[in-house]
C-alpha positions as a Markdown table, in Angstrom:
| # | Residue | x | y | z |
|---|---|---|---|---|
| 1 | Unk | -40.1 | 70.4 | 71.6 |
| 2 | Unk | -40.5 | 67.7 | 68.8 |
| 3 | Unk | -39.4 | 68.6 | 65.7 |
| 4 | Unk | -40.5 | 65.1 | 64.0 |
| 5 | Unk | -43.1 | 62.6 | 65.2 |
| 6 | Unk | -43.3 | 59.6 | 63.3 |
| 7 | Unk | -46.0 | 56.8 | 64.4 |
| 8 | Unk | -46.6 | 53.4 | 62.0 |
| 9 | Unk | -45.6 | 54.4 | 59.0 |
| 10 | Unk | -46.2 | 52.3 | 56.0 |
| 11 | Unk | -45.1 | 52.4 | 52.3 |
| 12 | Unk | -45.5 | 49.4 | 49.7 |
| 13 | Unk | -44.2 | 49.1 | 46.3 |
| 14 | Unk | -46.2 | 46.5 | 44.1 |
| 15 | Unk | -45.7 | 43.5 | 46.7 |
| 16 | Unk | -42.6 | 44.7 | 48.0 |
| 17 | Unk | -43.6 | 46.7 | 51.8 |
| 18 | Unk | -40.6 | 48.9 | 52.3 |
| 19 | Unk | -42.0 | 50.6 | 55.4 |
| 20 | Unk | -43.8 | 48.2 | 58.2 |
| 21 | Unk | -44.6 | 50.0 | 60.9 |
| 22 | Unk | -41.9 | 52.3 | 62.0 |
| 23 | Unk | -41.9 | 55.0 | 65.3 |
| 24 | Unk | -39.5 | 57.6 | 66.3 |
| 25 | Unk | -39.3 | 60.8 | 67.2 |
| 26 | Unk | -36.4 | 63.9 | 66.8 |
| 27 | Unk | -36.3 | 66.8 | 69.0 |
| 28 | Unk | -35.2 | 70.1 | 68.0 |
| 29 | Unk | -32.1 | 70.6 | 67.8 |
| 30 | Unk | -31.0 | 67.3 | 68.0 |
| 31 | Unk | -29.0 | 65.6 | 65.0 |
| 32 | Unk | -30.5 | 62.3 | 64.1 |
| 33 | Unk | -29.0 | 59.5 | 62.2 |
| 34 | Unk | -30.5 | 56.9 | 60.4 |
| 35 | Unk | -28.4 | 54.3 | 59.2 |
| 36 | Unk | -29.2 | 51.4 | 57.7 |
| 37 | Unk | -28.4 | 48.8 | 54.0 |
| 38 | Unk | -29.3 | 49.6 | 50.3 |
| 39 | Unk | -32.7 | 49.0 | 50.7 |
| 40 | Unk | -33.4 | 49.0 | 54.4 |
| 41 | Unk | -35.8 | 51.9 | 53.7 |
| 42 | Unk | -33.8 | 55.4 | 54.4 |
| 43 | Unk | -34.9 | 57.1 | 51.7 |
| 44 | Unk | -38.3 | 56.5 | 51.4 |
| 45 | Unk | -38.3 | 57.2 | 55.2 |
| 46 | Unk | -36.7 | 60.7 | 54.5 |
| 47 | Unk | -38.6 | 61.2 | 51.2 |
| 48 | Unk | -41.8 | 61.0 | 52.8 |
| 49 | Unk | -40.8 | 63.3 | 55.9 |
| 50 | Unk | -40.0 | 65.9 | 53.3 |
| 51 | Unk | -43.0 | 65.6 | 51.4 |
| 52 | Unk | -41.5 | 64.4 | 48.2 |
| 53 | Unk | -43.5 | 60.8 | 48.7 |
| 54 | Unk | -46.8 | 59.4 | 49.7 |
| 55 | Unk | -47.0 | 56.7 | 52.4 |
| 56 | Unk | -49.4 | 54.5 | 52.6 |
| 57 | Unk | -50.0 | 54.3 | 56.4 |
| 58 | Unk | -49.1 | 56.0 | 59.7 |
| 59 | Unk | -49.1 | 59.0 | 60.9 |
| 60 | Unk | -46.3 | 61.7 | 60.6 |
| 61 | Unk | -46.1 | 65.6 | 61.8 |
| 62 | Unk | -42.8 | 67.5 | 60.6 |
| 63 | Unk | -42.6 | 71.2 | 62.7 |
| 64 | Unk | -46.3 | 71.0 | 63.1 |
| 65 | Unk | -47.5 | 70.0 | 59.1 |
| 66 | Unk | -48.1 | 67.4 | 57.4 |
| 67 | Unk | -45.8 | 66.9 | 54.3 |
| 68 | Unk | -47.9 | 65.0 | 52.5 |
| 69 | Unk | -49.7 | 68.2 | 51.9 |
| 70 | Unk | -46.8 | 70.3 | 50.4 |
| 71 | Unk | -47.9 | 73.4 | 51.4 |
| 72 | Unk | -45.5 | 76.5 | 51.2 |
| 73 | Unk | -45.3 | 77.5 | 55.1 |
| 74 | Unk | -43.9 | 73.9 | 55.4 |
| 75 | Unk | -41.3 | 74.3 | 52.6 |
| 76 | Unk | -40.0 | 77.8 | 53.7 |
| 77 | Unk | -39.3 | 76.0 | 57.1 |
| 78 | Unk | -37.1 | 73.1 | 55.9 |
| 79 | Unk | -33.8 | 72.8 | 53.8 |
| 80 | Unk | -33.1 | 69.3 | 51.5 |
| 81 | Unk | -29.5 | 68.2 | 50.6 |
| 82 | Unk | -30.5 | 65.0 | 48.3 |
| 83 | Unk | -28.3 | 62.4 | 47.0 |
| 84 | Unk | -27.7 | 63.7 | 43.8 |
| 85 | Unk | -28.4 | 67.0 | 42.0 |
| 86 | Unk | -28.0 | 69.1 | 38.7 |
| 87 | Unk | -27.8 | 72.5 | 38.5 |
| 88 | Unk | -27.8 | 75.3 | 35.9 |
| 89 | Unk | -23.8 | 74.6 | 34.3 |
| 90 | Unk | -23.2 | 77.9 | 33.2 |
| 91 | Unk | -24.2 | 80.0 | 36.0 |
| 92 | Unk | -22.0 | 80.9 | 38.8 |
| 93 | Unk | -22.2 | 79.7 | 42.6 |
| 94 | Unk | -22.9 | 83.5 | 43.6 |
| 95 | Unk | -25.7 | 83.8 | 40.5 |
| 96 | Unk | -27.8 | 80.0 | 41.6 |
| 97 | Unk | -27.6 | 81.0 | 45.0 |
| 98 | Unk | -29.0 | 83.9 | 44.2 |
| 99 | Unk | -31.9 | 82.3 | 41.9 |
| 100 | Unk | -32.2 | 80.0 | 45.3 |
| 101 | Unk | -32.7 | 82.9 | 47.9 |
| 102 | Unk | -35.6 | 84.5 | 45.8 |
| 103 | Unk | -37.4 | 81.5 | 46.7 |
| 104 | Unk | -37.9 | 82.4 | 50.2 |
| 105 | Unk | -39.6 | 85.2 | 52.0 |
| 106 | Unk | -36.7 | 85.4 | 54.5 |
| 107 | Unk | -33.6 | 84.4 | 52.8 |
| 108 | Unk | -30.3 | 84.1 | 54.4 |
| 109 | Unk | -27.6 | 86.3 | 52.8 |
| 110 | Unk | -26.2 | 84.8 | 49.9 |
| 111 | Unk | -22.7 | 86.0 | 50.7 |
| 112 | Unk | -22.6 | 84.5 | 54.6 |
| 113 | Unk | -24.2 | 81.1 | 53.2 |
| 114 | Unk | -21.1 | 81.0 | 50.5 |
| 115 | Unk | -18.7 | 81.6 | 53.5 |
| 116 | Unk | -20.6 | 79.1 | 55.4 |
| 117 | Unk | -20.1 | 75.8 | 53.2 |
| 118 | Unk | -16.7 | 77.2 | 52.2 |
| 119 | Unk | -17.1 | 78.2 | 48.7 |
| 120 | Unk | -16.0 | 81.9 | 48.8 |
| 121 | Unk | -12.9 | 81.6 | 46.3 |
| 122 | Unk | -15.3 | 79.7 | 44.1 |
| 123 | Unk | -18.3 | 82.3 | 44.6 |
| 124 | Unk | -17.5 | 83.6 | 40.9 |
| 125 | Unk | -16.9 | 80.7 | 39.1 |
| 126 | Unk | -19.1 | 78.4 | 37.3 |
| 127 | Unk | -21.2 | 75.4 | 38.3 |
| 128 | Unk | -19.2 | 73.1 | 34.8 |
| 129 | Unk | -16.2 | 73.9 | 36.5 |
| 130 | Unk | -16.8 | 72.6 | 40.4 |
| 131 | Unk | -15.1 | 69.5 | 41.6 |
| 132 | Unk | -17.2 | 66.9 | 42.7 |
| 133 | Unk | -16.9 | 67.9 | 46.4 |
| 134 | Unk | -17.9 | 71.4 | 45.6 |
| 135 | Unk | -20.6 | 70.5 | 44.3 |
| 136 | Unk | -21.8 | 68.8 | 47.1 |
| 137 | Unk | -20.6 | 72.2 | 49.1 |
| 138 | Unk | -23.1 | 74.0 | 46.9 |
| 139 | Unk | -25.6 | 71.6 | 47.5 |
| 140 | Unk | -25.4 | 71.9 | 51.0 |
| 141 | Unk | -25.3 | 76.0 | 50.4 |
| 142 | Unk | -28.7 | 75.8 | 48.7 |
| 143 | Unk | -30.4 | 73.8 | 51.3 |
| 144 | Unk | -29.3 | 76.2 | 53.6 |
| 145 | Unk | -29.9 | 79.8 | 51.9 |
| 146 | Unk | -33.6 | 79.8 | 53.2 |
| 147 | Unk | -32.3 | 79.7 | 56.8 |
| 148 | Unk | -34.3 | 76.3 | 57.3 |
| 149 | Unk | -35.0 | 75.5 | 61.0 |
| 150 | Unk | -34.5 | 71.3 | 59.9 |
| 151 | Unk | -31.8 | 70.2 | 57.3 |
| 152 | Unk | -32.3 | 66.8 | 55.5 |
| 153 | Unk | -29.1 | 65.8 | 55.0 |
| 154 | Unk | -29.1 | 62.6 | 52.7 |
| 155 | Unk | -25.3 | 61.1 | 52.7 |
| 156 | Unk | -23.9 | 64.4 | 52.2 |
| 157 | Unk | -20.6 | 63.5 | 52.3 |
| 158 | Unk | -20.4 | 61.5 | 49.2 |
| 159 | Unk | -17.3 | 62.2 | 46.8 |
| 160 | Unk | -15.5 | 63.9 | 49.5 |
| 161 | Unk | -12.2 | 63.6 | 50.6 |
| 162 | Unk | -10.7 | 62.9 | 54.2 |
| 163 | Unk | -10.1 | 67.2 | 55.0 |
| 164 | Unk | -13.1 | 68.0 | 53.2 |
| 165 | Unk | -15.3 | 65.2 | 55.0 |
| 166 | Unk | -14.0 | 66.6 | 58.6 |
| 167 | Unk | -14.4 | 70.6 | 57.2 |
| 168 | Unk | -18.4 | 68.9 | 56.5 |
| 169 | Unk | -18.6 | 67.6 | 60.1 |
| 170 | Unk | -17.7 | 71.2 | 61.5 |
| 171 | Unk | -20.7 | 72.7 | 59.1 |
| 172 | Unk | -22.6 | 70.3 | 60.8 |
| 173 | Unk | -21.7 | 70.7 | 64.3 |
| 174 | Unk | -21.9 | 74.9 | 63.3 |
| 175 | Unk | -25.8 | 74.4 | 62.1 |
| 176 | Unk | -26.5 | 72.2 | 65.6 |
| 177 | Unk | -24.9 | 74.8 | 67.5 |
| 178 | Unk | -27.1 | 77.2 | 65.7 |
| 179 | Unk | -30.1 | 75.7 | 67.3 |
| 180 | Unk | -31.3 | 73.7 | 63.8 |
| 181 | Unk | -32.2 | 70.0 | 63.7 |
| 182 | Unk | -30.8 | 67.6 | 61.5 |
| 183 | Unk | -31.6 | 64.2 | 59.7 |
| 184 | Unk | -29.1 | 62.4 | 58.9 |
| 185 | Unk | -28.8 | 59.4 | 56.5 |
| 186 | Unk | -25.1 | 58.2 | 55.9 |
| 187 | Unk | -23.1 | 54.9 | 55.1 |
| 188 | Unk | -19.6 | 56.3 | 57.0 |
| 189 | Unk | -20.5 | 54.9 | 60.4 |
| 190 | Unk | -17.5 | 57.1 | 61.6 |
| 191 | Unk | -19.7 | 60.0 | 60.7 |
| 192 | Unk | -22.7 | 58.5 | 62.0 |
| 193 | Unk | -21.0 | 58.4 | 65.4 |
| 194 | Unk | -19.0 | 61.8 | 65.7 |
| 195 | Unk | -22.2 | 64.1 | 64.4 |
| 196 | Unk | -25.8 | 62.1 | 65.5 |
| 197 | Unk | -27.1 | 62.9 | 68.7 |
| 198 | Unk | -29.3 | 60.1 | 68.5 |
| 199 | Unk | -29.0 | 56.7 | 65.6 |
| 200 | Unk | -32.0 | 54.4 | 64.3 |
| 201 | Unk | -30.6 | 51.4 | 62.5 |
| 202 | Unk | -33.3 | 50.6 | 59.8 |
| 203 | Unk | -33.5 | 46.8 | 58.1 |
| 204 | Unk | -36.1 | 45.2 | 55.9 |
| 205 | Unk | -38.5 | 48.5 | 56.9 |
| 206 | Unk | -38.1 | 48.1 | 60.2 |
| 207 | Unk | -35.9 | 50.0 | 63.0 |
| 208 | Unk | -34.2 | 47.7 | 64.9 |
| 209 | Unk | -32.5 | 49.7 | 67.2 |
| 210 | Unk | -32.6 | 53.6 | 68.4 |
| 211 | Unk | -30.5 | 55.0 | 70.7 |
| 212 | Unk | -27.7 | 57.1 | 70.9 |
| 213 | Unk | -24.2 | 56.2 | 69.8 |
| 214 | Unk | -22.9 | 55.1 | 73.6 |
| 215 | Unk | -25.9 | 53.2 | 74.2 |
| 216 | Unk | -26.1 | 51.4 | 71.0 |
| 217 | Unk | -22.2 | 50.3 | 71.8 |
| 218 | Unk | -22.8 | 49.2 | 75.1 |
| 219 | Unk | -25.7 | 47.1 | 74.6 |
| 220 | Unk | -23.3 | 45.4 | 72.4 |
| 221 | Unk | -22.1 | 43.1 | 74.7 |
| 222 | Unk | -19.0 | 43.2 | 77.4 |
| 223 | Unk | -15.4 | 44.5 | 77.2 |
| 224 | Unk | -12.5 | 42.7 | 76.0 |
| 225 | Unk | -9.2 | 42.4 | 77.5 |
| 226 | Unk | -6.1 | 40.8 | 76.0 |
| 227 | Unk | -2.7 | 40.6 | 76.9 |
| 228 | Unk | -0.2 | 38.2 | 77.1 |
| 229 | Unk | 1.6 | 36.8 | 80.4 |
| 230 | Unk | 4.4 | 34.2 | 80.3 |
| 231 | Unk | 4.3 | 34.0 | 76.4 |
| 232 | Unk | 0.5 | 32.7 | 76.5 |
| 233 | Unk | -2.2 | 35.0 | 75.0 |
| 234 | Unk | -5.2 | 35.6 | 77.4 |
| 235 | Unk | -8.5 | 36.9 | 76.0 |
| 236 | Unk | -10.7 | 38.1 | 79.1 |
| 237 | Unk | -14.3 | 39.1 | 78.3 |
| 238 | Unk | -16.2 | 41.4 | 81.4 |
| 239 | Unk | -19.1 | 43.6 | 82.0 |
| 240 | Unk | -16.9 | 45.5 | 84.7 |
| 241 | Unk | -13.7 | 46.7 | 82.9 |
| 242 | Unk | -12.2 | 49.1 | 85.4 |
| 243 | Unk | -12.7 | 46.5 | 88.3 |
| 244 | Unk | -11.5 | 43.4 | 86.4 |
| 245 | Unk | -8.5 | 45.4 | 84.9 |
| 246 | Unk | -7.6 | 46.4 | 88.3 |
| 247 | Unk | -7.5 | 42.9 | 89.3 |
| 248 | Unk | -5.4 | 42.1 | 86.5 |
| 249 | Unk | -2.8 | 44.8 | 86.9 |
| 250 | Unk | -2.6 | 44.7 | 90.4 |
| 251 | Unk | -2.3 | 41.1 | 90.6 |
| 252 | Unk | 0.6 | 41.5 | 88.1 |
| 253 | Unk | 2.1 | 44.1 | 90.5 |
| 254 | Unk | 2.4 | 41.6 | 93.6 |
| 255 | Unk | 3.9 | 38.5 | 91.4 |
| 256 | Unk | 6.1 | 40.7 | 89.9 |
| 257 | Unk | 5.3 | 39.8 | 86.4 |
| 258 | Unk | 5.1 | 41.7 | 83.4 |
| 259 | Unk | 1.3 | 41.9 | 81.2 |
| 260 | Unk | 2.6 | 42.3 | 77.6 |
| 261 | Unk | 0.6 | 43.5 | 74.8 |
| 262 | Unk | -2.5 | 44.6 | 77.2 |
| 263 | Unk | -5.4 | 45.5 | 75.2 |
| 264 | Unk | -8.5 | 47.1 | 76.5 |
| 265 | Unk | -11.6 | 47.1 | 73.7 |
| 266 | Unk | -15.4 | 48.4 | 73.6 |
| 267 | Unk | -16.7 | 47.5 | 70.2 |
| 268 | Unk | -17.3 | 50.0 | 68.0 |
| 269 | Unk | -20.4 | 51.6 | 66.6 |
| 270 | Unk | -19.1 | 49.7 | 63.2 |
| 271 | Unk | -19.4 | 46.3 | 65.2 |
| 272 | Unk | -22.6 | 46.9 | 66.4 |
| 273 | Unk | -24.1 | 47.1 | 62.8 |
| 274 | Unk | -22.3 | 44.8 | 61.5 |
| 275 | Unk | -23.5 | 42.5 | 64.0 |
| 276 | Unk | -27.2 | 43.8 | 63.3 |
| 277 | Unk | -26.9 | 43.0 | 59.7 |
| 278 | Unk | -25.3 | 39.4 | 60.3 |
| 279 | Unk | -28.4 | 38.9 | 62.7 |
| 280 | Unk | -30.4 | 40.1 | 59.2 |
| 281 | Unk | -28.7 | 37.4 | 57.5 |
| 282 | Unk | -28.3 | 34.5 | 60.1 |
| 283 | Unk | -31.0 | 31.5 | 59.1 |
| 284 | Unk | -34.3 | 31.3 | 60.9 |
C-alpha cells in the first residue's frame, strides 16, 4: 500500500520556484530519505505533506487525505518531529507528555513512550533543565505519544552526540519494525544510508535521483582497485570487481610476486552526493 503519493508538485515564493515538478512515492512501512542542500527544497517538500504549507501545484495524497485540508482524522494519523521546538520550561517530561496524549482519541501510554525515546530517569524532571539532546528525545516522544502510523522526522538528530545518534538510529529501526513509515530529512549522509529504505536527492526543486542506498552507489560509476607491485602504484578502475581482482591476485600467485597495499573501493553514498552537487555547480 502507498502511504504517500506525490505527483508535480509546485511551490513558488515571490519569483523564487522552490518546487518544479517533483514525483515520488513512499510505501508503508518503508523509511524514506530525502536528502538534499540548504535550499534544495526539503522542507517545503515535508511542510506541505504535513499540511503545515500550501503548494501551489500538483497533486499530493498522505494515508488517503489531503493535507492541505487539515482536517483532524488526518492529524490523529501522523506524528511531526520539526527542526526546532519550544516547550512549556517549567513542566516536567511526564506532565507535557501528558498535556500531548490528551490530544488524541487513542493515545499511546505516556509511560511506554518515555521508555521508548529513553527519557525515563528524566520522566520527573523539568523541560529548563534538559540537555540539548533530550530535548530532541522529548521531541521525538511527542511526535510519537499519538501512536502515529507515519513519523515526519525532520533532521532529528541535530545536537546529538556519537552514542546518542546510534541509540536514535535503534528508535528508528524499533518504529520501522513496528510496521510505521517514516520520512526522513537529514544532512548526516551516514544516517541517510544505515536507516532509509529508499533516498530522493532534491536540488534547485527538483529530485535528481531516487533509489535506494545500493542503487544510488552503484550507479556511481565502477570499482577501484589499488595496490602497489614492484614499488609502482597501480590504480585499476572495473565494472567487474570480483573477476578482475581475481585476475589480479591470481596472476600475482603464478609470478610469485607480492600486491602491497591492495585496496578494493565502492564509492560511498557521501561520493555520490557530492558528486550530484558538483554536477549542480559545474558551468553549463
Amino acid at each position: 500500500m502507498t502511504a504517500i503519493r506525490v505527483r508535480d508538485l509546485r511551490k513558488r515564493y515571490g519569483q523564487v520556484e522552490a518546487l518544479r515538478g517533483i514525483s515520488f512515492e513512499i510505501e508503508e512501512g518503508e523509511v524514506f530519505g530525502l536528502l538534499g542542500p540548504n535550499g534544495a527544497g526539503k522542507t517545503t517538500t515535508v511542510e506541505i505533506l504535513e499540511g503545515y504549507r500550501r503548494r501551489d501545484g500538483g497533486s499530493v495524497d498522505v494515508l488517503g487525505h489531503d493535507p492541505q485540508r487539515a482536517e483532524r482524522a488526518f492529524r490523529e494519523r501522523i506524528g511531526v518531529v520539526l527542526q526546532h521546538s519550544e516547550m512549556w520550561p517549567n513542566l516536567t517530561v511526564a506532565e507535557t507528555l501528558r498535556v500531548f496524549a490528551g490530544y488524541y482519541r487513542r493515545s499511546r501510554d505516556v509511560g511506554e513512550t518515555i521508555a521508548l525515546v529513553g527519557l525515563g530517569h528524566k520522566r520527573d524532571d523539568r523541560i529548563k533543565t534538559l540537555s540539548g539532546g533530550q530535548k530532541r528525545r522529548l521531541d521525538l516522544a511527542l511526535a510519537l505519544v499519538g501512536d502515529p502510523e507515519l513519523v515526519f522526522l525532520d533532521e532529528p538528530t541535530t545536537g546529538f552526540d556519537p552514542q546518542a545518534r546510534r541509540a536514535a538510529w535503534e528508535m528508528v529501526r524499533g518504529l520501522r519494525s513496528l510496521g510505521k513509515t517514516i520520512l526522513l530529512t537529514t544532512h548526516y549522509l551516514d544516517e541517510a544510508q544505515q536507516l532509509a529504505d529508499r533516498l530522493a536527492v532534491l536540488r534547485d526543486g527538483e529530485i535528481v535521483t531516487i533509489g535506494t542506498p545500493g542503487e544510488l552507489v552503484d550507479a556511481s560509476g565502477p570499482t577501484e582497485i589499488r595496490y602497489r607491485l614492484d614499488g609502482e602504484l597501480t590504480l585499476l578502475r572495473t565494472d567487474e570487481p570480483t573477476r578482475a581482482l581475481h585476475e589480479l591476485t591470481g596472476r600475482a600467485l603464478t609470478e610469485g610476486r607480492e600486491l602491497r597495499d591492495l585496496e578494493v573501493r565502492r564509492a560511498s553514498l557521501e561520493d555520490v552526493y557530492l558528486e550530484l552537487l558538483r554536477e549542480e555547480e559545474a558551468p553549463e
